[in-house]
C-alpha positions in Angstrom: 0.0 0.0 0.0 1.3 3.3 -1.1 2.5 5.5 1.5 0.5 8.6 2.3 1.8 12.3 3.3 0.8 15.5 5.1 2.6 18.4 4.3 3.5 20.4 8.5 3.8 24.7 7.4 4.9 27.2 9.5 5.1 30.7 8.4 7.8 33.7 9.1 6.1 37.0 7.6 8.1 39.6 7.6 6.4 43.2 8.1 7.6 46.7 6.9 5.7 49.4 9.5 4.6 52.4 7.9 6.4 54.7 10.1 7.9 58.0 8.4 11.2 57.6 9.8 13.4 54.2 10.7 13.1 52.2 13.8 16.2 53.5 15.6 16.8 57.0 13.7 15.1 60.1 12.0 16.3 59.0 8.5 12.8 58.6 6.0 11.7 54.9 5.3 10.0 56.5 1.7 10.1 53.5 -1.0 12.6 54.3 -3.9 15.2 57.3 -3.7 18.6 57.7 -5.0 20.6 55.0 -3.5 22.5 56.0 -0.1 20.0 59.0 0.6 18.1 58.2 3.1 20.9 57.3 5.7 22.7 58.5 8.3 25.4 57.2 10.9 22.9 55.2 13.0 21.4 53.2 10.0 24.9 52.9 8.3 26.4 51.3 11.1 29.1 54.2 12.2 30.6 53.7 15.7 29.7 55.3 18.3 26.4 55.8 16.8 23.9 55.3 19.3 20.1 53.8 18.7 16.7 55.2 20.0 13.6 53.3 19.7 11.0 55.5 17.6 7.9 54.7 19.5 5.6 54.7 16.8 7.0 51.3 16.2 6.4 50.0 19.4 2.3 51.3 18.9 2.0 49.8 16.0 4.0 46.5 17.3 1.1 46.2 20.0 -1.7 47.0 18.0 -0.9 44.0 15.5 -0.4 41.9 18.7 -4.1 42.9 19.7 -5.3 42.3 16.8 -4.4 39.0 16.4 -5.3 37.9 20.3 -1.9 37.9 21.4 -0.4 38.5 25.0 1.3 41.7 25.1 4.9 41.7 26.9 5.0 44.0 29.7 8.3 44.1 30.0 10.3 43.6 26.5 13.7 43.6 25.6 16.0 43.9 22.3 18.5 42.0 21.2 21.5 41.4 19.0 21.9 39.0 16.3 25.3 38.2 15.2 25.5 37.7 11.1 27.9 38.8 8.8 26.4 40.1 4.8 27.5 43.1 3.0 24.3 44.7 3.2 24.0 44.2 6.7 26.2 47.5 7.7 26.6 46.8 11.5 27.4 43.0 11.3 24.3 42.1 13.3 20.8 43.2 13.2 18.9 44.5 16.2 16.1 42.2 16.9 14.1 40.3 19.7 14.7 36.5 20.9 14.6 36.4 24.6 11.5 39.1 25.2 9.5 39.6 22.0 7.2 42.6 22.0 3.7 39.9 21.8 3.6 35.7 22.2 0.7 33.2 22.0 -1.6 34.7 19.2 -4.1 33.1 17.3 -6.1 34.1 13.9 -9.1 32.4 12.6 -9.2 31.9 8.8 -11.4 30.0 6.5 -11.0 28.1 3.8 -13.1 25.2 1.5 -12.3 22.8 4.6 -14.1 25.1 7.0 -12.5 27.5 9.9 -9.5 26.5 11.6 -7.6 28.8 14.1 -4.0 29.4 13.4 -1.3 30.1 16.3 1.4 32.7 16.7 4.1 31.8 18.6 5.4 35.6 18.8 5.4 39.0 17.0 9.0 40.7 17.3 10.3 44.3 16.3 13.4 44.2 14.4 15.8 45.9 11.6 16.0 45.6 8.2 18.8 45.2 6.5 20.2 47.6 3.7 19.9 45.8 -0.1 22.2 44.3 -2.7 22.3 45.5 -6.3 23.8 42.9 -9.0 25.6 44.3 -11.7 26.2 41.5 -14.1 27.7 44.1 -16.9 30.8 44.8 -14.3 31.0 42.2 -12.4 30.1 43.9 -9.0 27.8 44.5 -6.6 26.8 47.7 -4.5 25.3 48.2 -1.7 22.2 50.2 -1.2 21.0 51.6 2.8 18.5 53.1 2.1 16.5 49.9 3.4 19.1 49.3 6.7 17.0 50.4 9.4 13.3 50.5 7.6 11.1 49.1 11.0 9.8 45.6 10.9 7.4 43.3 12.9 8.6 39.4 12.3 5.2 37.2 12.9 6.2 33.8 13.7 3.3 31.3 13.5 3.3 27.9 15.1 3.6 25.2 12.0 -0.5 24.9 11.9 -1.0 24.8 8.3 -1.4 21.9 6.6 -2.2 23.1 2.7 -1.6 25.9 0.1 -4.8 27.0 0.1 -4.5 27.5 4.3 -0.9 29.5 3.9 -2.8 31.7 1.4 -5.6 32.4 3.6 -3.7 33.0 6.7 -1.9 35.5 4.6 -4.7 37.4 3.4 -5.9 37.4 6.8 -2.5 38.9 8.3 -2.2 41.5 5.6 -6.3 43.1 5.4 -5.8 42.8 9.5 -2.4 45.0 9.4 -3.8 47.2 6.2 -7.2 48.4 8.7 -4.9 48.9 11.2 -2.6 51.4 8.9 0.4 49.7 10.4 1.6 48.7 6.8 0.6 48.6 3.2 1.9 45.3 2.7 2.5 45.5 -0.7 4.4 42.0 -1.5 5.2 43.8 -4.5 7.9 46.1 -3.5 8.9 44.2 -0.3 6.5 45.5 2.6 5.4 41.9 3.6 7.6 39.4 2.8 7.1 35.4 3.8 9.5 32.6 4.2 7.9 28.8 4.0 9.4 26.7 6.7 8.0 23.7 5.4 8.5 19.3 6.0 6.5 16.4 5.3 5.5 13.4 7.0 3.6 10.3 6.7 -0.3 10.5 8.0 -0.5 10.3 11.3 2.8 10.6 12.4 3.0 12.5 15.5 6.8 13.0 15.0 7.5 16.3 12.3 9.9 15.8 9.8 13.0 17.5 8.5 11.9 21.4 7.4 13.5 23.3 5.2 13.1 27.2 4.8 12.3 29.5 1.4 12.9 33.2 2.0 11.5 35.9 0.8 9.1 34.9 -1.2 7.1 38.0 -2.9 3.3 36.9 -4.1 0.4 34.7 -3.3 1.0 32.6 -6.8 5.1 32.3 -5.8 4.2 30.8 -2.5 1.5 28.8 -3.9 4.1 27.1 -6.0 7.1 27.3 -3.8 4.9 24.9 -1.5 3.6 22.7 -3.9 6.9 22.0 -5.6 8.9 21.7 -2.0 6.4 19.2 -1.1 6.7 17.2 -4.2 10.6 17.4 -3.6 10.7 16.1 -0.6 8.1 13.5 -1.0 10.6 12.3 -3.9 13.4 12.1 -1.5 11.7 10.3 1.1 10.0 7.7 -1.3 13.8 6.9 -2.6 15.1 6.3 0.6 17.0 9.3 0.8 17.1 12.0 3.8 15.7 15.8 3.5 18.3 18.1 4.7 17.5 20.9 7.4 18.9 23.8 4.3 17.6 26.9 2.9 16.4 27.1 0.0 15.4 29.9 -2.9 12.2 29.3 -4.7 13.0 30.5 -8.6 9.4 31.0 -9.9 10.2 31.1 -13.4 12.5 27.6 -13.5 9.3 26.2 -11.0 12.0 24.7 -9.1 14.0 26.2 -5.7 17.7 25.5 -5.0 19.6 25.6 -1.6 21.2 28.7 -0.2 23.2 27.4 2.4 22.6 24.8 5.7 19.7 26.6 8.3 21.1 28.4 10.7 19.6 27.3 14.9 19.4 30.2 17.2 22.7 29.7 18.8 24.5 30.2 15.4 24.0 33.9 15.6 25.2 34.4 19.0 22.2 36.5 20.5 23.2 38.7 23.3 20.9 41.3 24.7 21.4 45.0 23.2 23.6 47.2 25.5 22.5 50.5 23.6 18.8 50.2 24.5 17.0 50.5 27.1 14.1 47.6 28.4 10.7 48.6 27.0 8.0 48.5 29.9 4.2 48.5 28.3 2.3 50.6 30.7 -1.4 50.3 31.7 -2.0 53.6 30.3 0.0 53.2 27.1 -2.0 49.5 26.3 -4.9 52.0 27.0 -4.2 54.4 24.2 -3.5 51.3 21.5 -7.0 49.7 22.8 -8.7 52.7 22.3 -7.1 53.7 18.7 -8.5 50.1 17.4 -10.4 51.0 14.1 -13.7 49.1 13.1 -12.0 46.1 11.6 -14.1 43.4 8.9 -16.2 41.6 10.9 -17.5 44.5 13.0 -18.1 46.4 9.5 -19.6 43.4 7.7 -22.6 43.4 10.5 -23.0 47.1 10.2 -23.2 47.3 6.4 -26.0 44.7 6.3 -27.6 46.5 9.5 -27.3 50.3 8.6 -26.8 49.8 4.4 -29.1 47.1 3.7 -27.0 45.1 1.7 -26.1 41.7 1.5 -24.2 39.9 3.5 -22.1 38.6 0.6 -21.5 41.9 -0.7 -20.5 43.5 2.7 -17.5 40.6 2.6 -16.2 41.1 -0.7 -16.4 45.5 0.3 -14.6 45.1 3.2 -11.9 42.7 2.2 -9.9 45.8 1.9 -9.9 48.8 3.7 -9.7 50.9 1.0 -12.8 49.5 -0.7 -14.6 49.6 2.5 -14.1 53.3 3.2 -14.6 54.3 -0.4 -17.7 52.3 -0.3 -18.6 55.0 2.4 -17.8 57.8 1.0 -19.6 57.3 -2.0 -23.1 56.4 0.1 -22.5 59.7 2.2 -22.9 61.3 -1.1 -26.1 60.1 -1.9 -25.3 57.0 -3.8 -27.7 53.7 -3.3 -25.7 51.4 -1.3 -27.0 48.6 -3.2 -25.8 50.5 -6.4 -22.5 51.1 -5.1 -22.0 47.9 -3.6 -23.0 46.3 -7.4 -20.5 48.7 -10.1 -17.0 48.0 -7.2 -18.2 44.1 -7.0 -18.8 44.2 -11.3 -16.8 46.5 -12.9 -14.3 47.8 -10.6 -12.8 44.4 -9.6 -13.7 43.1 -13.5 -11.1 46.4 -14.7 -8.8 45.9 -11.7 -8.0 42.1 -12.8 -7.4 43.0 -16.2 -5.3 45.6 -15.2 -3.3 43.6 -12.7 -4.2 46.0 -10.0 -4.4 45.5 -6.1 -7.7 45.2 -4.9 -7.1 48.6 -3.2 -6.3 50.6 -6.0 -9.3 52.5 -7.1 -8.3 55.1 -9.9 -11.2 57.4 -9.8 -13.0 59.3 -7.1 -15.5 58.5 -4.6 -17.3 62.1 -6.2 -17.5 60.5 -9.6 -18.5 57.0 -8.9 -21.7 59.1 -6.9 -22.3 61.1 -10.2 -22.4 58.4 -12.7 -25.2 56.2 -10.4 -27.3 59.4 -10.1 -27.0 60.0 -14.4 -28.1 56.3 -14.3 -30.7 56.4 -11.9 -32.1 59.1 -13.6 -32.5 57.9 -16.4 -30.0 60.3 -18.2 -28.1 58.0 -19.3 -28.9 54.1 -20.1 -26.6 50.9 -18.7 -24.2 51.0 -21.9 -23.5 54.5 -21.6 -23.1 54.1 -17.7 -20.6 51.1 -18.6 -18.7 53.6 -21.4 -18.4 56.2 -18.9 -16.8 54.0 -16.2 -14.3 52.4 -18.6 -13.2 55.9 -19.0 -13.1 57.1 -15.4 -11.7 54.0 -14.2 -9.0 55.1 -17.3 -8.0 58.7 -15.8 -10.8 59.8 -12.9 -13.1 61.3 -16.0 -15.9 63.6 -15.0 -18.9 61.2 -16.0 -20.8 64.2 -16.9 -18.6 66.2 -19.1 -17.8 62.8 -21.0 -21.5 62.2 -21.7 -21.6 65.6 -22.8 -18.7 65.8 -24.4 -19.6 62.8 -26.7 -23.1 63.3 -26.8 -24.4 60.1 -25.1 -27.3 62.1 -23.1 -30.0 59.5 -23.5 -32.6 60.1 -26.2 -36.1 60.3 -23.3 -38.0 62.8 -25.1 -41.4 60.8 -26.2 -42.2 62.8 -28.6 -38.9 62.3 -30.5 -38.9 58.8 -29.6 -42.6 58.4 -30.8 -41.5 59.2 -33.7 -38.8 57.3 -34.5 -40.4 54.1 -32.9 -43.4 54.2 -35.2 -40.7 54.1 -38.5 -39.4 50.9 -36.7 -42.4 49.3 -36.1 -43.2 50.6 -40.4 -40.3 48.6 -41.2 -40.5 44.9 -39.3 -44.1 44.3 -40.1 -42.5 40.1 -39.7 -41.8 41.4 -36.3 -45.5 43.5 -35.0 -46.9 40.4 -36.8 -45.0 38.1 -34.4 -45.9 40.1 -31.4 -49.7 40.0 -32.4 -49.4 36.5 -32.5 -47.7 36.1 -29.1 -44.4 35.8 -29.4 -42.9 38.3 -26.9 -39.4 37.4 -27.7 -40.3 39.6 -31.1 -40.2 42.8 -29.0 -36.8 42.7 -28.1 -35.8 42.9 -32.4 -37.8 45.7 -32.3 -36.2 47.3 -28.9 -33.0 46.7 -30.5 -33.8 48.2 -34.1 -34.9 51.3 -32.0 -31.5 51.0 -30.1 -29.5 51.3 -33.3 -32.0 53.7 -34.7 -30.9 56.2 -31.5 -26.7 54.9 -31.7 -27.4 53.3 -28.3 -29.1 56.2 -26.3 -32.6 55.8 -26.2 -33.9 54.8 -22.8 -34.9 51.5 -22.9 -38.1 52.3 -20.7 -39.5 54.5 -22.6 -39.0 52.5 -25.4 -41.0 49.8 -23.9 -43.5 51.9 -22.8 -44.1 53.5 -25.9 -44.1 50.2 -27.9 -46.8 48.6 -25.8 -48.8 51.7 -26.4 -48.4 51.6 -29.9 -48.6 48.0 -30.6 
């Protein structure tokens, strides 16, 4: 009988705080600029340079913790690990072992197998380190600190996860959490949440884990998707052949489908942790937790019940508005401007997210304003202008932030709702598909719709459908 495996996944996501300045100096933390600009002696590792903790980091350090039901340390300490990279200007990082900031966390995410709670083991504040440019045309490499120093939270979940599909979902649950927050962006895309797969297989029901190996870094949802799958494959092949999985890590190339290893996984006591002499203890107040506690914002599930409560709209569609923050407060802006909810709630479901896909956008990117969104329903509602025009005009606006109404004015797309004009035109239609009126007379209402249609053409798309029906059964 074949054997069978479970894949055991625990997750390091690394978290860049969107603080204005570093964690330990006043230097900016803004993505991009000239390389070396953003530095000064602390960040670059001079001696005698001396760290202070910038306390916004340590708010939003909590808050996350909160968020995701962990224990706060009330007394928290940093620490100094001992590596030696080019980019890494100090020869060790500032970072937390002994005393991490929160411990013993839990989210609850959902997936096609149901709800399942995933542990944290701790949330630490640390350092990054500075960044490596390759130049292949010279044969060199330079060294870029603009990153050294850029505040992170580590989150370090217990190895829970079992599947893909439950690393993903975690994730996504990690990131919209930190995004309502405003503690980070965590754009994978330039490097503002960043996830290494510690990952090992074993047979069913073993209760012993087996050999892990780690994949840094890894930069999307599809990369880590793969990164998993193929690891597990890997080792599964290595364990069916009799051979043994080394304890390495390993580099997930996306392109190749395929990861290679790095160098032999380093334990703890390979980077010589000592406790940092430069800074002082961190004690978490009562008052302090307060303040945190109290600057919670409305996070998804609270939101969720009040959209279907005070928006009347359905539960579905309150989930897929608030999966990001951004949706969810622009959902709100464009209600307090007079907007139907249901409305709203229907063109960012349809159109936005159809556009933002084909564009290869975030979720939270909206292009156009809250202000024009309102606009085009109202045109729509009116009956000013009919559902094709309303679609033209939001390709556009979703384009550049158009003005709905100066483009239907501009290209003449008002809709045709004057019955006497309409009248008019309808009785040449119905004059020319005599097949058609006969059809109709005889009881096939599908009939109608050729001559809706030949009155649709007759108008270049801007007769209101409405009145065209309402004129039609009049006539007819």
């Amino acid at each position: 009988m074949a054997k069978r495996y479970e894949t055991v996944i625990g997750l390091e996501v690394h978290v860049e705080l969107a603080t204005k300045t570093k964690i330990f100096c006043g230097c900016s933390t803004v993505f991009g600029g000239a390389p070396n600009t953003h530095t000064c002696p602390v960040c670059t590792g001079m001696p005698g340079s001396l760290p202070v903790l910038n306390k916004k980091v340590l708010e939003y350090a909590v808050a996350v913790g909160l968020a995701t039901n962990c224990e706060i340390t009330r007394f928290s300490k940093f620490d100094r690990k001992n590596y030696f990279y080019p980019d890494n200007p100090q020869d060790y990082q500032i970072s937390q072992l002994y005393l991490p900031i929160c411990r013993n966390g839990r989210v609850e995410i959902e997936t096609s197998a149901g709800k399942k709670d995933i542990r944290i083991h701790e949330i630490h504040m640390e350092e990054d380190a500075g960044k490596l440019v390759h130049d292949d045309w010279n044969d060199t490499s330079l060294v870029d600190f603009n990153r050294s120093g850029v505040p992170l939270i580590e989150i370090v979940s217990e190895p829970d996860m079992r599947t893909s599909e439950e690393v993903i979902a975690y994730l996504e649950k990690l990131r919209m959490t930190i995004q309502y927050l405003g503690a980070s962006d965590c754009k994978l895309n330039e490097g503002s949440m960043r996830a290494d797969v510690n990952l090992s297989v074993r047979e069913v029901g073993s209760p012993e884990f087996g050999t892990r190996t780690e994949m840094k870094n890894i930069n999307s949802f599809k990369a880590i998707t793969h990164a998993i799958e193929g690891e597990t494959r890997r080792q599964i092949e290595l364990l069916e052949e009799g051979k043994a999985v080394i304890q390495e890590t390993r580099r997930w190339d996306d392109n190749k489908e395929s990861s290679h290893s790095m160098r032999s996984k380093e334990d703890a006591q390979d980077y010589r942790y000592f406790p940092e002499p430069d800074l002082v203890p961190i004690v978490v107040s009562d008052e302090f937790l307060a303040e945190v506690k109290a600057a919670q914002p409305e996070m998804q599930p609270e939101k969720i019940e009040r959209y279907v409560k005070e928006y009347q709209i359905p539960e579905y569609d309150a989930g897929i508005i608030t999966g990001t923050k951004k949706m969810a407060d622009f959902f709100e802006e464009t209600c307090a401007l007079g907007a139907a909810p249901k409305k709203v709630s229907n063109w960012l479901m349809t159109e936005t997210m159809r556009l933002q896909k084909e564009n290869s956008m975030d979720e939270d990117q909206i292009p156009f304003s809250a202000k024009h969104l309102a606009a085009l329903i109202r045109m729509a509602d009116s009956g000013e202008i009919n559902n094709n025009v309303a679609k033209e005009a939001f390709a556009q606006m979703f384009k550049d932030d158009t003005d709905p109404e100066k483009y239907v004015k501009d290209n003449g797309l008002a809709s045709v709702s004057d019955e006497g004009e309409l009248r008019a035109i309808i009785e040449g239609v119905i004059a020319d598909n005599p097949q058609a009126v006969e059809d109709i007379h005889a009881g096939k209402k599908k009939a109608m719709g050729a001559l809706v249609g030949a009155t649709m053409k007759a108008t270049q798309g801007k007769a209101n459908p409405a009145v065209i029906n309402k004129i039609l059964g009049e006539l007819l």
